[in-house]
N, C-alpha and C positions, 0 to 999 in steps of 0.2 A: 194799185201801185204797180208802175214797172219791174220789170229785172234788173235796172239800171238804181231806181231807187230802193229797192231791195238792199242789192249788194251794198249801197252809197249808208244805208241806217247800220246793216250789219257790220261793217267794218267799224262805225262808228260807237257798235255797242262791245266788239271785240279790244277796241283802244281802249275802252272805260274799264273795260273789266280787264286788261293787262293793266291800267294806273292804278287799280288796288290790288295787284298781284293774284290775279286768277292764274290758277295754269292751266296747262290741256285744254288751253282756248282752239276750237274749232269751229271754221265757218262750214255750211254748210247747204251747196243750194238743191233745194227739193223739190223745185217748181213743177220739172217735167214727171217728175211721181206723185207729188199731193197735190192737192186742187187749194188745200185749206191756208197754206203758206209758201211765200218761194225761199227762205230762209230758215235755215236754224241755226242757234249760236249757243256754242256748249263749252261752259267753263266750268270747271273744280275749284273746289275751296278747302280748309284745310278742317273748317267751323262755321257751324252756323248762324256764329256774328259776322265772319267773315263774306261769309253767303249774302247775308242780310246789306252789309256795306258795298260788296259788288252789284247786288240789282240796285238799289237805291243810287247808286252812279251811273250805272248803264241808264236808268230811267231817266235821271236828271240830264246827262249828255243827246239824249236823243232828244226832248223838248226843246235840247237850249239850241241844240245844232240841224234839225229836222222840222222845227214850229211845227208836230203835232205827238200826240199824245201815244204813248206806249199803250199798245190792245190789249196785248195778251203777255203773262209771263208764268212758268210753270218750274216749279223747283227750288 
Protein backbone atom coordinates (compact mmCIF):
# COMPACT_ATOMS: atom_id res chain seq x y z
CA UNK A 1 0.00 0.00 0.00
CA UNK A 2 0.97 3.60 -0.64
CA UNK A 3 1.26 6.67 1.44
CA UNK A 4 -1.39 8.10 -0.60
CA UNK A 5 -3.63 4.97 0.04
CA UNK A 6 -2.68 5.08 3.52
CA UNK A 7 -3.70 8.42 4.31
CA UNK A 8 -6.97 7.84 1.65
CA UNK A 9 -8.23 4.51 4.43
CA UNK A 10 -7.14 6.46 7.54
CA UNK A 11 -9.02 9.50 7.06
CA UNK A 12 -11.70 7.24 6.00
CA UNK A 13 -11.61 5.20 9.36
CA UNK A 14 -11.23 8.74 11.28
CA UNK A 15 -14.79 10.03 9.63
CA UNK A 16 -16.44 6.57 10.93
CA UNK A 17 -15.16 6.76 14.12
CA UNK A 18 -16.16 10.66 14.49
CA UNK A 19 -20.06 9.40 12.92
CA UNK A 20 -20.23 7.46 16.25
CA UNK A 21 -18.74 9.96 18.34
CA UNK A 22 -15.06 8.92 19.00
CA UNK A 23 -13.08 11.62 20.47
CA UNK A 24 -9.35 12.43 20.58
CA UNK A 25 -9.60 11.03 17.08
CA UNK A 26 -5.73 11.15 15.86
CA UNK A 27 -4.37 10.42 12.60
CA UNK A 28 -1.24 9.38 12.69
CA UNK A 29 1.60 8.70 9.89
CA UNK A 30 4.46 6.28 11.19
CA UNK A 31 5.74 5.17 7.89
CA UNK A 32 9.16 6.82 8.06
CA UNK A 33 9.69 5.09 11.83
CA UNK A 34 7.81 1.51 11.64
CA UNK A 35 8.35 -0.72 8.83
CA UNK A 36 5.08 -2.69 10.07
CA UNK A 37 2.43 0.21 9.23
CA UNK A 38 2.29 3.73 7.62
CA UNK A 39 -0.81 4.69 9.66
CA UNK A 40 -2.22 4.74 12.98
CA UNK A 41 -5.69 5.90 13.92
CA UNK A 42 -6.39 6.50 17.74
CA UNK A 43 -9.73 7.20 18.99
CA UNK A 44 -11.34 7.22 22.75
CA UNK A 45 -14.60 6.08 23.65
CA UNK A 46 -16.45 6.76 26.77
CA UNK A 47 -17.40 2.50 27.03
CA UNK A 48 -16.85 -0.41 25.89
CA UNK A 49 -20.09 -0.80 23.89
CA UNK A 50 -19.22 2.33 22.67
CA UNK A 51 -15.66 1.06 21.52
CA UNK A 52 -17.24 -1.94 20.17
CA UNK A 53 -19.74 0.37 17.81
CA UNK A 54 -16.91 2.53 16.71
CA UNK A 55 -14.57 -0.42 15.28
CA UNK A 56 -17.54 -2.27 13.95
CA UNK A 57 -18.08 1.08 11.70
CA UNK A 58 -14.70 1.92 11.00
CA UNK A 59 -14.52 -1.80 9.72
CA UNK A 60 -17.65 -1.58 7.73
CA UNK A 61 -16.79 1.89 6.11
CA UNK A 62 -13.35 0.82 4.98
CA UNK A 63 -14.78 -2.48 2.98
CA UNK A 64 -17.64 -0.46 1.75
CA UNK A 65 -15.21 2.55 0.63
CA UNK A 66 -11.69 0.81 0.10
CA UNK A 67 -13.09 -2.90 -1.53
CA UNK A 68 -10.70 -4.56 0.96
CA UNK A 69 -10.73 -6.03 4.08
CA UNK A 70 -9.54 -4.43 7.44
CA UNK A 71 -5.97 -6.55 8.66
CA UNK A 72 -5.34 -5.69 11.70
CA UNK A 73 -7.22 -3.82 14.70
CA UNK A 74 -5.98 -3.49 18.29
CA UNK A 75 -7.92 -2.11 21.26
Amino acid sequence: MNKTDAATVAAVAARAADDKQGSNIIVLDVGDILAITEMFVVVSASNSRQLRTIANEITAKIREESDRPLLRSEG
